[in-house]
C-alpha positions as CSV (number, residue, x, y, z in Angstrom):
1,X,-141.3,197.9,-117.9
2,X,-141.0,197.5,-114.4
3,X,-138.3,197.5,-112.2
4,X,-136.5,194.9,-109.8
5,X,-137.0,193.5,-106.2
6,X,-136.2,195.1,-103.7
7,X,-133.7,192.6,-102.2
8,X,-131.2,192.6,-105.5
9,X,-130.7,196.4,-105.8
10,X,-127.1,196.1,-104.5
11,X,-125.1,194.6,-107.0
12,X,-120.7,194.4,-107.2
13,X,-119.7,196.5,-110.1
14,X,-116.4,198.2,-111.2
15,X,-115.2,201.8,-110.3
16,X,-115.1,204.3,-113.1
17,X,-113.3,207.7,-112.8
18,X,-112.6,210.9,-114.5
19,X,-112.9,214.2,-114.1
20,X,-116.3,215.5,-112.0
21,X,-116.9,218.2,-114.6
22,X,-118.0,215.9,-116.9
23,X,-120.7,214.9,-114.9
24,X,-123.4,217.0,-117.1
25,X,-121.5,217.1,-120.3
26,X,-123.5,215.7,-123.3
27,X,-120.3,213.5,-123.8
28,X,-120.0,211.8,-120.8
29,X,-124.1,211.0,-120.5
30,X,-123.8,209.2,-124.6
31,X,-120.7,206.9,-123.9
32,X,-122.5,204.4,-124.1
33,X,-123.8,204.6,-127.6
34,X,-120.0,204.7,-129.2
35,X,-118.9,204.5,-131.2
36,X,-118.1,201.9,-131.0
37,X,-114.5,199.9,-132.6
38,X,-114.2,195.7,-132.4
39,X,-111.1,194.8,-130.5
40,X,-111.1,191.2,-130.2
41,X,-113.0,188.0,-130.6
42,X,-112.5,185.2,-129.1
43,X,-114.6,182.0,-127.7
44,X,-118.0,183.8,-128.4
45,X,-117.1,186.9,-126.6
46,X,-117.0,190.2,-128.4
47,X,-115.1,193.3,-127.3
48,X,-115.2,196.4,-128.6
49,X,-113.4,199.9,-127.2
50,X,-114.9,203.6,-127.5
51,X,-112.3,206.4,-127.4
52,X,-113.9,209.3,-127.5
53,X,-114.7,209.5,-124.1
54,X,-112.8,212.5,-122.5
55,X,-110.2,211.4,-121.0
56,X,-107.2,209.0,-122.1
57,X,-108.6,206.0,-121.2
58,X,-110.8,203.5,-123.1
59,X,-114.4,202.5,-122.8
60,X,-114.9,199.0,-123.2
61,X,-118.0,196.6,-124.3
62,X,-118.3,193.4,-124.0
63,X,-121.0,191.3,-125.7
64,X,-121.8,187.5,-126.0
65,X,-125.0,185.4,-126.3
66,X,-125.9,182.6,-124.1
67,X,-128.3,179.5,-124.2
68,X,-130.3,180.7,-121.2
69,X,-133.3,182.2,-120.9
70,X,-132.9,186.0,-119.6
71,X,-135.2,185.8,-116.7
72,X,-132.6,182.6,-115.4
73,X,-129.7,184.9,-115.7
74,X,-130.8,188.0,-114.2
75,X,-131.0,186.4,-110.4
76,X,-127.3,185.5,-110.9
77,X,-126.1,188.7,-111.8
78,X,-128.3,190.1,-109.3
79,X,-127.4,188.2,-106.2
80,X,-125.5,190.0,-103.4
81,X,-123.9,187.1,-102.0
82,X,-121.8,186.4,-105.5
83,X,-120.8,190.2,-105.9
84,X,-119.2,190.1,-102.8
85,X,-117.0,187.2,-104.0
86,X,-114.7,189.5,-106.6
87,X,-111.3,189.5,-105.3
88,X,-110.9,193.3,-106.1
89,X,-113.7,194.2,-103.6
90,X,-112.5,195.4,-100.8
91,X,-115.3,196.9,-99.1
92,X,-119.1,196.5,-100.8
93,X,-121.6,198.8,-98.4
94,X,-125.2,199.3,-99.3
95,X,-125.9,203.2,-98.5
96,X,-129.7,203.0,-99.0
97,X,-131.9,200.4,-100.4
98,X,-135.5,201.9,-102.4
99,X,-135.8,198.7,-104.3
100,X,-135.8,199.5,-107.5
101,X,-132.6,201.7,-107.2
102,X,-130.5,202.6,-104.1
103,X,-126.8,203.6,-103.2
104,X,-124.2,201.8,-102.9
105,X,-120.3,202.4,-102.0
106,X,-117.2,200.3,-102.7
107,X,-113.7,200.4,-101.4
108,X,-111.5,198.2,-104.6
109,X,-108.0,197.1,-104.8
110,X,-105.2,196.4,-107.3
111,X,-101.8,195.2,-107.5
112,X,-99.8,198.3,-107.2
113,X,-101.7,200.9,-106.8
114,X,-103.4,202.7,-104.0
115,X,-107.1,201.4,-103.4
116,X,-109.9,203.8,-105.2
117,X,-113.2,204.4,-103.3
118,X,-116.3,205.8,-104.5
119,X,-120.4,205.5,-104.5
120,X,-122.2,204.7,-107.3
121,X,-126.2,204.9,-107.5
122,X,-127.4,201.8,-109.1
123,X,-131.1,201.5,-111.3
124,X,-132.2,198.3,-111.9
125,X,-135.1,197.1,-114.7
126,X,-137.0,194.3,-115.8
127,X,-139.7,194.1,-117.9
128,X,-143.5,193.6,-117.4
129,X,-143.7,189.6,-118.6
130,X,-140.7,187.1,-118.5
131,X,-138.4,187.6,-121.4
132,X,-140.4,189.8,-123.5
133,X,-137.7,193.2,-122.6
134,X,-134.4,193.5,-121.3
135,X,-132.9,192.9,-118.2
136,X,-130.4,194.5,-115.9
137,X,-128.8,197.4,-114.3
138,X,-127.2,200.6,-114.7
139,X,-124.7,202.8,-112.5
140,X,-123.4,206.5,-112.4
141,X,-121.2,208.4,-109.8
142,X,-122.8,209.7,-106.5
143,X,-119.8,209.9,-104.4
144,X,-121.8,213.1,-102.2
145,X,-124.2,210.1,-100.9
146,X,-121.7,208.0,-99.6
147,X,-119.2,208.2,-96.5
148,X,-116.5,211.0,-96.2
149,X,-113.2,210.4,-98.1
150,X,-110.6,208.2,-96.5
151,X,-107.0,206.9,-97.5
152,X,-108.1,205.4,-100.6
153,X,-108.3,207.6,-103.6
154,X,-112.1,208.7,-104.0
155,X,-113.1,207.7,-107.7
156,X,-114.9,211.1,-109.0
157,X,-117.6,209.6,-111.2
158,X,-118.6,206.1,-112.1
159,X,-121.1,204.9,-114.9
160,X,-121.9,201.8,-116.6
161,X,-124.4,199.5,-117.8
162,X,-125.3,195.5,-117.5
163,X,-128.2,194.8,-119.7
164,X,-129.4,191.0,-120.5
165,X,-131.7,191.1,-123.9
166,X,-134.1,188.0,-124.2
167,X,-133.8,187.2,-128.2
168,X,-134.8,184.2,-129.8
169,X,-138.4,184.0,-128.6
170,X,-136.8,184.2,-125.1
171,X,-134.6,181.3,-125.6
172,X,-131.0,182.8,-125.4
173,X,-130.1,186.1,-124.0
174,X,-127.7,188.6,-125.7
175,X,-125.9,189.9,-122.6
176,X,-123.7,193.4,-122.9
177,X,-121.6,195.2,-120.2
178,X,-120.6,198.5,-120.8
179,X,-117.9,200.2,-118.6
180,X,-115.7,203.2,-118.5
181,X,-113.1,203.1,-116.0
182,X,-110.1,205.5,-115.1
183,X,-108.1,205.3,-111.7
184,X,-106.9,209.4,-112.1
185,X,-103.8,210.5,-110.2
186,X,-100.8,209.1,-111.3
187,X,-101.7,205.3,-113.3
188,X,-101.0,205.5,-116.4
189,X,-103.5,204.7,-119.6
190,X,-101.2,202.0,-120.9
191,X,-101.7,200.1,-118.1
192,X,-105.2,201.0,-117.4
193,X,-106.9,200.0,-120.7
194,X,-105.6,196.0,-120.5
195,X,-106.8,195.4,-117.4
196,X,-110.3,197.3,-117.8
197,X,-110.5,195.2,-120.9
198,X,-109.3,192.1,-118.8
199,X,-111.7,192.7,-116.1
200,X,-114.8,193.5,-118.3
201,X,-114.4,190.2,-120.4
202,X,-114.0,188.4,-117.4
203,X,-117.3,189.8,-115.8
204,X,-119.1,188.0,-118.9
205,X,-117.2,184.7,-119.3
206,X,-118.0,184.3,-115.5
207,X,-121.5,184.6,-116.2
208,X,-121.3,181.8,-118.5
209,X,-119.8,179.8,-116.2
210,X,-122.1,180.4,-113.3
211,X,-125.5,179.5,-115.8
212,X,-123.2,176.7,-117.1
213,X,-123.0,175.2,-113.7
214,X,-126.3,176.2,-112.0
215,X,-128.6,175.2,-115.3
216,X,-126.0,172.4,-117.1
217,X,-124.0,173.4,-120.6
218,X,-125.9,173.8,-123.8
């Protein structure tokens, strides 16, 4: 498997926080694989919720398959100029760039709450031949490469995953996005959980929409 160019290693993605102890914990490094409970369906978009991860809090997932090769999709979700475009983003400031992975660190904003900063390190893959492994990126905390704290509430460890699977000979792409996200300090998990479920779906239905209007619907 090889890894991808050097020019789409800085990618927009969501902050995830809890407590920096859990940075080595064999919890914390197998979120990802749940388990994992179905929430909702709804217009070809699965979401499920994990909550066992250590804090109060949901993971969420968030899976769907599109008519699109994986190899057409993985430029969209790769491309700088579109992640800059959220209207959470705030601040998006590439740390350093070592084309398959680099640092990256975001200042984000919400409705109510004081903005959260933090600095993720990003990994990206591809594989070897067009469509014949997955696609996409991964993220974890590294807040101690990026700029000192400032007002905004620094974000003590981030991780997640965006990973595009070529199935049907290569035809379609099962797309997942895996997230774990908790603001600390004072926000409560009631109203935490809706909107990291909110935001998560949205991340996939908008790359639906994008392939639907670059390649035509299918």
């Amino acid at each position: 498997m090889r890894l991808g160019p050097k020019s789409t290693v800085f990618l927009v993605i969501a902050g995830l926080v809890t407590s920096a102890s859990l940075v080595a914990s064999p919890l914390y490094q197998g979120w990802q694989k749940g388990p994992w409970e179905k929430y909702d369906v709804d217009s070809g978009v699965t979401m499920y919720t994990n909550d066992t991860v250590p804090t109060g809090v949901e993971a969420v997932r968030v899976d769907t398959v599109l008519p699109y090769p994986a190899d057409q999709l993985f430029p969209i979700i790769t491309d700088p100029e579109r992640a800059k475009t959220y209207s959470f983003i705030k601040e998006f400031k590439p740390i350093e760039n070592h084309g398959t992975w680099g640092y990256l660190y975001q200042r984000v904003t919400a409705t109510g709450v004081d903005d959260r900063d933090f600095t993720v390190r990003l990994d990206l893959f591809q594989p070897d031949a067009p469509n014949e492994g997955p696609y996409g990126w991964k993220w974890k905390q590294a807040n101690d490469k990026g700029p000192k704290p400032t007002d905004a509430v620094r974000a003590k460890v981030a991780a997640g995953s965006y990973v595009l699977t070529p199935i049907y000979n290569g035809t379609k792409t099962h797309v997942s996005y895996r997230i774990w996200f908790d603001p600390g300090t004072w926000v409560p998990d009631f109203l935490v959980n809706p909107a990291l479920r909110s935001s998560a779906k949205e991340t996939v239905v908008r790359l639906r929409k994008d392939a639907q209007k670059k390649f035509g619907k299918k």
